[in-house]
KOLROMI-837178 format. One record per atom (N, C-alpha, C, O): x, y, z. Coordinates in steps of 0.02 Angstrom, whole numbers, plus 50000, padded with zeros to 5 digits. Layout:
REM residues N
XYZ
...
***
This chain:
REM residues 342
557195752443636
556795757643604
556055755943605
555615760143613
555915748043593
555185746843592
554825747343660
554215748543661
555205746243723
554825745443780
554745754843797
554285757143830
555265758743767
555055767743769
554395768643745
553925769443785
554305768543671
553775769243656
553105766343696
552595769543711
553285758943710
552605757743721
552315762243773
551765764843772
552805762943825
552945765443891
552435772943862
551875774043884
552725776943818
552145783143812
551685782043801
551255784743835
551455776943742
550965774143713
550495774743798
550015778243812
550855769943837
550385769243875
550205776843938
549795775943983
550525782943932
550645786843951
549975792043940
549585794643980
550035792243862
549495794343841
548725792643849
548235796343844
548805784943866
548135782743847
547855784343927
547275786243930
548105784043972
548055786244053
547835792944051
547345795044082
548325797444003
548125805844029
547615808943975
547385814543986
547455805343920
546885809243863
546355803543864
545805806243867
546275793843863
545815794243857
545445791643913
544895794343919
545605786643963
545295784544001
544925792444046
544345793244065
545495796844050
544625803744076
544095803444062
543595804144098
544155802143995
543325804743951
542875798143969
542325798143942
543015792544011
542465787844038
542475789344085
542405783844113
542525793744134
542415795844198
542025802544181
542305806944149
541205803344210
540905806344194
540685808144239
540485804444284
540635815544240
540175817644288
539345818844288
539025820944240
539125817544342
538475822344336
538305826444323
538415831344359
537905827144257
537535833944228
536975834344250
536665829044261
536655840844264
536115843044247
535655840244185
535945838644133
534865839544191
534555838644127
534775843744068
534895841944010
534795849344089
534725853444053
535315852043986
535345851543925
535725851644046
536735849844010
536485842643951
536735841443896
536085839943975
536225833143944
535675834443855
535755830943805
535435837243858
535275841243804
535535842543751
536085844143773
535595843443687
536035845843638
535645853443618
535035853943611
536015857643613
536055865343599
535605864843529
535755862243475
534935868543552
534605869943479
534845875743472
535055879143519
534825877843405
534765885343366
534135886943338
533935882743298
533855890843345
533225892143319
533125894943250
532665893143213
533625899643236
533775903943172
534355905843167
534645906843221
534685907043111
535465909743099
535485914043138
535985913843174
535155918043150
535295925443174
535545922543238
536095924643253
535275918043282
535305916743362
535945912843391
536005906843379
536345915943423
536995912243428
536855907543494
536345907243528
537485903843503
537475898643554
537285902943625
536885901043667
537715909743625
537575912743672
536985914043720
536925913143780
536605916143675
535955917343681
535595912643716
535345913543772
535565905743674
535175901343686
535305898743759
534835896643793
535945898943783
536155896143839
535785900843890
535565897843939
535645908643888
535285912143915
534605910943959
534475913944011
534295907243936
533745903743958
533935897143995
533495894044024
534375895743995
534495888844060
535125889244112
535685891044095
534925887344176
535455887044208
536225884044198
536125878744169
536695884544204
537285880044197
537435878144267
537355881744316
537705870544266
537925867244335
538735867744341
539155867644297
538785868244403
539655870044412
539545861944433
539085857944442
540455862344436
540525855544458
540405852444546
540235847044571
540595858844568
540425855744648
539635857944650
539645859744709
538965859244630
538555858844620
538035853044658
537865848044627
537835854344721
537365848444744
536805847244695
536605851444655
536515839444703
535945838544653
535385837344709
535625834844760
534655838544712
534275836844739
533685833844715
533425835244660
533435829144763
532915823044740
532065825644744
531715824344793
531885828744697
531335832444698
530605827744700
530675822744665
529925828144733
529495821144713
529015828044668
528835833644687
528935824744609
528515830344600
527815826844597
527595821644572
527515833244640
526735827544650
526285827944596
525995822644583
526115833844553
525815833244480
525715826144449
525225822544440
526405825644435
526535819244394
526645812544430
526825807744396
526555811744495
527035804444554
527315803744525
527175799544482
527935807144520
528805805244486
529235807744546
529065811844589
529815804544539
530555807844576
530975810944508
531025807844455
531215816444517
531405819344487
532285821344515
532295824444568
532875819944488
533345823744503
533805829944468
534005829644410
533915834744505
533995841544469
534735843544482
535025839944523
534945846544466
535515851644510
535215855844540
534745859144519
535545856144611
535135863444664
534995868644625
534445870744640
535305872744567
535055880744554
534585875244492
533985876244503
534645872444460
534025870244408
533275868944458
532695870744446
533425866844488
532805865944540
532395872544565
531785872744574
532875877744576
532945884744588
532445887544553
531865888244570
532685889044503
532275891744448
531405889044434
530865892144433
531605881944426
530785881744436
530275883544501
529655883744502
530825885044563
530475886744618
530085894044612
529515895944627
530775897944579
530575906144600
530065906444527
529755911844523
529955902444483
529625902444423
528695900544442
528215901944406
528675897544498
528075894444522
527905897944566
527305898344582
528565902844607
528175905444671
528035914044661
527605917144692
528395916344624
528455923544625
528215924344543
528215919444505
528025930744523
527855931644474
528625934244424
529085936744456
528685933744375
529285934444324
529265942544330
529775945844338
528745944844327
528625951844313
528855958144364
528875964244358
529065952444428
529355956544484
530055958844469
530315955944421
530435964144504
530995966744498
531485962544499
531515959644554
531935960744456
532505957144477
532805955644541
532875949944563
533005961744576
533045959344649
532615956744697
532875954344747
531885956644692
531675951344721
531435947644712
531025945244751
531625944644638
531895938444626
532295934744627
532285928944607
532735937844652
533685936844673
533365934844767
533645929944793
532875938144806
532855937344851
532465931644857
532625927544900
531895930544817
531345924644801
531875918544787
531685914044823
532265917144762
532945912344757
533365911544806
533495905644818
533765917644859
533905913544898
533305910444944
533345904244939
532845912144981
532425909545030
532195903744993
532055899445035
532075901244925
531955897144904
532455891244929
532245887144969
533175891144901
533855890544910
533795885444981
533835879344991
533655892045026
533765890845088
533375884645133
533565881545183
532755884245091
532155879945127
532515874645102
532735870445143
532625873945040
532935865845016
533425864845038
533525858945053
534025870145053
534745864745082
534485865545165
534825863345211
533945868345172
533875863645254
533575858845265
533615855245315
533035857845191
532855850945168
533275843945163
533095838345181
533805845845137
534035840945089
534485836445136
534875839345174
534465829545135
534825826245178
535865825045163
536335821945188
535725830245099
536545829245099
536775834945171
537235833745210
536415839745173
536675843945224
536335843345297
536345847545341
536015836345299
535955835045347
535115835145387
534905834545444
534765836545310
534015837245331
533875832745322
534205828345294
532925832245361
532695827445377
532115823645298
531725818945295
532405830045236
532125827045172
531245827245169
531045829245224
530585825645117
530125826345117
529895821045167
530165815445167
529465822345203
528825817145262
528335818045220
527925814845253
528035819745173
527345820445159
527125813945103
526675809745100
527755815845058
527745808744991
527985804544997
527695799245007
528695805144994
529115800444995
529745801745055
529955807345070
529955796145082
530565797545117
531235798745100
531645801345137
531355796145027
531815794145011
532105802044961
532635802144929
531625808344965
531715813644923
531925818744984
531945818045045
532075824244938
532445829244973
531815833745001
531815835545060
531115835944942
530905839444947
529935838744882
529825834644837
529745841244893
529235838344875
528975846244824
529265851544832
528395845244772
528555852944720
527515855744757
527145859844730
527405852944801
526605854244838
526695862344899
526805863644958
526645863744874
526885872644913
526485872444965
526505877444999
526045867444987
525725867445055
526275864145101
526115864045160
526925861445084
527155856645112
527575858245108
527815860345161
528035858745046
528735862345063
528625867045005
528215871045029
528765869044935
528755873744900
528725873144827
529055869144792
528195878744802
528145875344732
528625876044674
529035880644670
528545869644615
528965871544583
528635868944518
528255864044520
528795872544458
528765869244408
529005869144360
529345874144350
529025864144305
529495860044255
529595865344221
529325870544238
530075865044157
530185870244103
529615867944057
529415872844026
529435865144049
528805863243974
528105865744018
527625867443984
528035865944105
527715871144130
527465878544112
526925881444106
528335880344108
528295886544107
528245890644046
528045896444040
528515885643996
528275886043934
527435887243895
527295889743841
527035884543945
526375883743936
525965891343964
525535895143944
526655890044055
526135896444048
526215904044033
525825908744040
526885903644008
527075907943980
527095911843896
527385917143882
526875909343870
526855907443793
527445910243756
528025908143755
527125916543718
527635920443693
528105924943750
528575928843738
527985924143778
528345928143824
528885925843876
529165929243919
529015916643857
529185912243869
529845915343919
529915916443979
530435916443835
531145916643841
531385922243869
531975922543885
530955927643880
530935934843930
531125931743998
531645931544031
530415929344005
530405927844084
530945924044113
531225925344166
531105917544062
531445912544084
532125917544094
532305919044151
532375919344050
532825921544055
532885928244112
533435929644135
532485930844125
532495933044196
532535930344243
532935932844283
532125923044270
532365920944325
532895917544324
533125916244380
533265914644258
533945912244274
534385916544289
534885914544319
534325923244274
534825930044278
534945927644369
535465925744396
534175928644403
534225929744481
534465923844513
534705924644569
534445918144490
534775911544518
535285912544502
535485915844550
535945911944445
536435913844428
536735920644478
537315919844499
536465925444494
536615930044515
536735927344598
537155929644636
536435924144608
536145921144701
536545914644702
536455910144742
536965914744654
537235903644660
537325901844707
537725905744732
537175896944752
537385896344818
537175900544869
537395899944926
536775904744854
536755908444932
536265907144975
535705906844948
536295905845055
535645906045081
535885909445128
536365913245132
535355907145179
535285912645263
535375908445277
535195903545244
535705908045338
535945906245397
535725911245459
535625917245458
535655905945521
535395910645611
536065905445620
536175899945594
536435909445665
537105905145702
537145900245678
536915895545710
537505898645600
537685892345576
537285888545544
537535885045500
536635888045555
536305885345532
535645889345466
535405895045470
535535884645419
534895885745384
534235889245425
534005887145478
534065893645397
533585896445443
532785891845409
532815889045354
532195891745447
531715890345434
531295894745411
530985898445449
531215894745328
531075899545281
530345899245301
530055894245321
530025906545290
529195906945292
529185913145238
529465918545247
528775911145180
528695919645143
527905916645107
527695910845106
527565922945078
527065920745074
526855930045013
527175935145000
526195927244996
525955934044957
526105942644973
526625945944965
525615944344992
525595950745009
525425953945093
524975951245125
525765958945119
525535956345189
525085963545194
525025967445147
524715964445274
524325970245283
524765977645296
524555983145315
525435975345277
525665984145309
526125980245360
526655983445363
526155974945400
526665971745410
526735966545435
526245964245466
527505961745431
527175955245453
527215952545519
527215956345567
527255945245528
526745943045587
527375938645625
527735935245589
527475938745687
527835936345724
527635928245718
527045926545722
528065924245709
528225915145684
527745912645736
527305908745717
527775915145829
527475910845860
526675910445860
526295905945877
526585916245835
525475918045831
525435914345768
524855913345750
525895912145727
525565908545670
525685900745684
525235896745696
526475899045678
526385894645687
526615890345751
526725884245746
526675893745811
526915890545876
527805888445895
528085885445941
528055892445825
528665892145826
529035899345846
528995904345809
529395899245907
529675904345924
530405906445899
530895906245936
530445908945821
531185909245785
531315914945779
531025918545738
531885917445826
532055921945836
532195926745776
532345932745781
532135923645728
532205928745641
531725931245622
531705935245576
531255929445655
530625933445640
530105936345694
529835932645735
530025941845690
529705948045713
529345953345677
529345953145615
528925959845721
528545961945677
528975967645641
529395971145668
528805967745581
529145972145551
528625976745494
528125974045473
528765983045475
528405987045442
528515982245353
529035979445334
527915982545318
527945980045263
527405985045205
526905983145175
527765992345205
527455996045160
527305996145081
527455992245036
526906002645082
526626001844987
526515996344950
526705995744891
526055990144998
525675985144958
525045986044962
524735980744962
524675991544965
524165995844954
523835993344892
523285990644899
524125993944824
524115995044753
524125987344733
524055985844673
524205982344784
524165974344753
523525972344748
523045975144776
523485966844706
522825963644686
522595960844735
522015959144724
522815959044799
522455955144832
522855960044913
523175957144957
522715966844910
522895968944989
522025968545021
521895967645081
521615969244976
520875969845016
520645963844958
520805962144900
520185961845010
520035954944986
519145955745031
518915958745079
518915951544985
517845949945027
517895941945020
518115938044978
517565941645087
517265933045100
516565936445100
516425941945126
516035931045059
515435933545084
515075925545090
515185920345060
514605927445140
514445917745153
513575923245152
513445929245148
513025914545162
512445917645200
512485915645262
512825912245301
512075918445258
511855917845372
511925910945362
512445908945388
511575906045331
511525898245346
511995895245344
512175891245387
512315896745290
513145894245269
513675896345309
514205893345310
513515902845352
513905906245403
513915900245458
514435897245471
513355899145484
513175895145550
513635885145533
514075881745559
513085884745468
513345879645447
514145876845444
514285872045480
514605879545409
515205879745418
515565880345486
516015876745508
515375883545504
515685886045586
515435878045633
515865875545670
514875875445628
514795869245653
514995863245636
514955857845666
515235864645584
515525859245556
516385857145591
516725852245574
516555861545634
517115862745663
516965862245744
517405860745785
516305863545758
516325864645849
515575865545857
515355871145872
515035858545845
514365856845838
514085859345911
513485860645918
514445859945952
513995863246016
514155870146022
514105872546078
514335874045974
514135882045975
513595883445980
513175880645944
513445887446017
512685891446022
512405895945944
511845897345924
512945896945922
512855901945863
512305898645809
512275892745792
511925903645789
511105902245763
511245908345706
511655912945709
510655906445642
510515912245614
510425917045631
510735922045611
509995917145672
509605923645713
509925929145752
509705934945759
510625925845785
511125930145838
511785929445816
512185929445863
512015928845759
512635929645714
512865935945740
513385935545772
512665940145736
512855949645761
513005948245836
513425951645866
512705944145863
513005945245966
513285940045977
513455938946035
513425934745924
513945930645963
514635930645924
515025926345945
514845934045879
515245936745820
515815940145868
515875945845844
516145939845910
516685946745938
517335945545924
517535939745931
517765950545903
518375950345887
518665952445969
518665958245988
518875947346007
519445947246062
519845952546087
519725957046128
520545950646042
521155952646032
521385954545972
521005953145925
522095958345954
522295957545895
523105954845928
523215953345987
523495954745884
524265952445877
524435959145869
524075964045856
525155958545881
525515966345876
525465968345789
525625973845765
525205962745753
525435965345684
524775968245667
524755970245609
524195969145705
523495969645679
523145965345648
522675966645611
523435957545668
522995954445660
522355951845672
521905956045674
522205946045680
521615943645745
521905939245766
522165935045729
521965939145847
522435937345903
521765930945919
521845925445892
521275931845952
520715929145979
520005929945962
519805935745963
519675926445951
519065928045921
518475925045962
518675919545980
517655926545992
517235921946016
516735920045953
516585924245911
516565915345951
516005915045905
515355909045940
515425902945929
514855911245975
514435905845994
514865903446029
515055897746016
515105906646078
515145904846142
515955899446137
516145894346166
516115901846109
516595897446082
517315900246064
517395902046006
517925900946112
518705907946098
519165901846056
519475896646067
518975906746001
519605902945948
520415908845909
520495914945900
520715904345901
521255909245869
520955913545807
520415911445785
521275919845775
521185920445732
521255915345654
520905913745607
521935914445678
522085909445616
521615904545617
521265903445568
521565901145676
521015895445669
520445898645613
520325895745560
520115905045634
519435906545611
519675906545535
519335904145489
520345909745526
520245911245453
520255905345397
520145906045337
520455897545444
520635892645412
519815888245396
519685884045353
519505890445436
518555886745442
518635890845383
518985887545344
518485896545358
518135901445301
518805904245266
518895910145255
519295898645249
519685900945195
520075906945166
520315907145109
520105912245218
520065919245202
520805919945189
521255916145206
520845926045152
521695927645112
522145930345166
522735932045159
521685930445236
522305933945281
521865931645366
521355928245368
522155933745414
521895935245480
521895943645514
521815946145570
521975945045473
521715953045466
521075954545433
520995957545380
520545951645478
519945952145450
519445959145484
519765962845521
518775960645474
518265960645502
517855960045482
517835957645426
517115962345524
516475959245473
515835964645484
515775968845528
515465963345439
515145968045385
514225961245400
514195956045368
513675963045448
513045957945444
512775961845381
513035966645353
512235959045366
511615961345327
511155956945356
511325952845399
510605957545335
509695953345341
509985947545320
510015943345364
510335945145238
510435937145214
511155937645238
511255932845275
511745941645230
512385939845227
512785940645276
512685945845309
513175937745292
513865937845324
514705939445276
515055935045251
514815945245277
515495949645259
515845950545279
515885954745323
516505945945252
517095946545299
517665951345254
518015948845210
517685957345270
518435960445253
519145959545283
519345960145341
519565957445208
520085955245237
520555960345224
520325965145193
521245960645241
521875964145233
522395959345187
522095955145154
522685959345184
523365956345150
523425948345119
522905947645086
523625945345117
523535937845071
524165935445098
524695938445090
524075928645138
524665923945167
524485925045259
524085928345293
524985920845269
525035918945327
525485925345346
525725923245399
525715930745340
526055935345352
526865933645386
527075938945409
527245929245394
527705927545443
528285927945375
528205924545324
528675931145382
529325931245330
529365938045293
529325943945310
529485933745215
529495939745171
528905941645129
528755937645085
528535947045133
528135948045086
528365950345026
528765954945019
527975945544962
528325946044891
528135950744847
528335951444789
527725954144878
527555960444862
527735965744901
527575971244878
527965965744946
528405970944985
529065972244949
529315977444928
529275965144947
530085963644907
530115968244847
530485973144841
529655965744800
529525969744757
529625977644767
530055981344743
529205978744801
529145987144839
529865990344825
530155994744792
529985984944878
530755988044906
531195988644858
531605993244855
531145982744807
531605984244746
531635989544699
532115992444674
530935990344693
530785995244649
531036002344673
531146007144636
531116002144750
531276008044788
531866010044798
532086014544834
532276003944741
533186003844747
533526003444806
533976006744831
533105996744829
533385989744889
533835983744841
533635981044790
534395982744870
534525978044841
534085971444875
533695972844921
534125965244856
534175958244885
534265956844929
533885953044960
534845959644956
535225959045025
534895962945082
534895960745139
534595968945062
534135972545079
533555969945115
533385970545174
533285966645062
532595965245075
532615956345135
532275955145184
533085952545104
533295948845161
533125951745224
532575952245252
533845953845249
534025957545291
533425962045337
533395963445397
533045963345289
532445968745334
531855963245346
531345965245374
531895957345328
531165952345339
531405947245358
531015942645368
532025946545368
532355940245425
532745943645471
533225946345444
532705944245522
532885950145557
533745944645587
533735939045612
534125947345577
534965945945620
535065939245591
535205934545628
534985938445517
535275931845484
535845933745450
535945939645435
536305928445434
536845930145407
536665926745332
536295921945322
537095931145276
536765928645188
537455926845183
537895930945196
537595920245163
538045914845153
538045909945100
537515907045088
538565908645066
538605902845031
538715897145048
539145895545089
538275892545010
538105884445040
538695879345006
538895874145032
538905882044943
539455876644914
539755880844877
540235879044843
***
C-alpha cells in the first residue's frame, strides 16, 4: 500500500508542479502586474491598451538608438511601437492595420530567426535597429505616453486594435518577404523602386495615389539665396560653372520619371539625378520646380517621401473611401501575396 501511494505522490508532483518551473517567455508587457486605475475600470479594459503574446509568438532583438540599449520584445509588441512612431494614431484603422503589416513585413525579413541578415548599421548581433533612416522607427510606451498625453489610452488602444487585428501577417513576392518601402505623402502617384533606389522589385510600379491634395505637406517651398543656392550646390561638385549671376541658364530640368518626377536635371554644366538634387537641398519630394527672383532661389515641391510603396496618406484616403487593408496593400504592392508568418 505504501509503495501505491508514494507512486501518486510522485505522479502528481510530475503533472501539477514541476510545470510551473518551466517558463516561458513573456513579453515586457506580460511581465507587469495589472494596474487598476479606479473601481469603475475592469481588468478588461486595462488589458485594452497592450498587446498580448501568444505562445508561438517570435521575439525580436530591437537596438534602440535613442537610448544605446538592446531591447527584446515580442514581434506584435515591437509592432505597435512601430505603427505608433510611423503613422499618425489619428489615421483610419485600416491603414493602420496596413501601416502594421508592412511594418511586420520589414522586420521578419529583418530578423535572423527567419533567416535575415539582422541590423548592419549598430549592432550585428540585433534583428533591427528603431533609426527610420535605416530600418524603421519605433518608439517605447513611456514615449508614447509623453507624446500623447491625455489622449494617451485612445490612441494606444487604437493601434493595438490594428496589430491584434494584422497578428502575423505580412507580404510575401513568391515565398518570400517582400522589401518594404512606404513613406509620407506622395504627388498623385508613386515612383517605380528602380529611379529611386536602383532596385528593380517587381512589386513596385507606378501607380495612381489620389486625394492627397488636402495633406499638410502635398505642396511644400525650399527657399535658399542666390549665394546659398551656388554655395551648397558646390559643396557637392566644386567645378560647376554655376555662379550667382547665371542661376536662371544653367538651372534645366532634363527629364521626368513616369511618375512626374525629376528624372535628370543640369545644373552648371553638370547632369545629375533628380533624387540626387533633392538630397544637396533637402527637399520633401523630387517633384520639384523652380521659381528665380533678384535675391532668391524657389523650389516648389509636390508630395513628401521618396514616393516608392505605400503612401500613408493615400492609405488613409483609401480607407476613409471604404478600402479595406487588404485593399490598400494590394493596390501599392502590386502581385504580393498577404500571408501569415507564425
Amino acid at each position: 500500500m505504501k509503495w501505491w501511494i508514494s507512486g501518486m505522490l510522485l505522479i502528481i508532483f510530475i503533472v501539477l508542479v514541476i510545470p510551473s518551473f518551466i517558463v516561458r517567455r513573456c513579453s515586457i508587457s506580460e511581465s507587469k502586474p495589472i494596474m487598476i486605475e479606479s473601481k469603475e475600470q475592469t481588468i478588461e479594459e486595462v488589458l485594452t491598451i497592450d498587446i498580448k503574446s501568444e505562445e508561438n509568438e517570435p521575439f525580436i532583438q530591437l537596438y534602440d538608438h535613442i537610448n544605446g540599449k538592446i531591447i527584446e520584445l515580442s514581434l506584435e509588441q515591437y509592432i505597435v511601437g512601430v505603427v505608433a512612431a510611423e503613422m499618425p494614431a489619428s489615421f483610419h484603422i485600416e491603414a493602420l492595420k496596413a501601416q502594421a503589416v508592412a511594418a511586420r513585413t520589414l522586420a521578419v525579413r529583418k530578423m535572423r530567426e527567419y533567416g535575415g541578415q539582422g541590423c548592419s548599421k549598430y549592432d550585428a548581433e540585433v534583428d533591427v535597429c528603431s533609426f527610420y533612416g535605416h530600418c524603421q522607427a519605433w518608439i517605447s510606451d513611456e514615449e508614447q505616453k509623453k507624446n500623447w498625453g491625455s489622449s494617451y489610452d485612445e490612441k494606444r488602444k487604437k493601434i493595438v486594435q490594428a496589430v491584434e487585428e494584422t497578428r502575423g501577417i505580412i507580404l510575401r513576392y513568391q515565398g518570400s518577404p517582400i522589401e518594404v518601402f512606404f513613406y509620407s505623402t506622395s504627388n498623385g502617384k508613386t515612383e517605380d523602386s528602380e529611379e529611386v533606389f536602383s532596385m528593380n522589385l517587381p512589386y513596385y510600379g507606378v501607380v495612381d495615389s489620389i486625394g492627397e491634395e488636402d495633406a499638410p505637406q502635398f505642396k511644400g517651398i525650399a527657399t535658399f539665396s542666390r549665394d546659398e543656392f551656388v554655395k551648397r550646390f558646390k559643396q557637392y561638385y566644386p567645378n560647376s560653372k554655376l555662379t550667382v549671376k547665371n542661376i536662371e541658364s544653367q538651372v534645366k530640368i532634363l527629364s521626368y520619371t513616369e511618375s512626374g518626377r525629376v528624372d535628370e536635371i543640369m545644373v552648371g554644366g553638370i547632369k545629375l539625378k533628380g533624387k540626387d538634387f533633392r538630397t544637396i537641398y533637402n527637399l520633401n519630394s523630387a517633384d520639384f520646380n523652380f521659381e528665380f527672383s533678384d535675391e532668391e532661389v524657389i523650389i516648389h515641391t509636390t508630395g513628401y517621401g521618396h514616393g516608392v510603396g505605400m503612401s500613408q496618406v493615400g492609405a488613409d484616403k483609401m480607407a476613409k473611401d471604404g478600402k479595406t487593408f487588404i485593399d490598400i496593400l494590394k493596390h501599392y504592392y502590386i502581385g504580393v501575396d498577404i500571408e501569415t508568418v507564425y
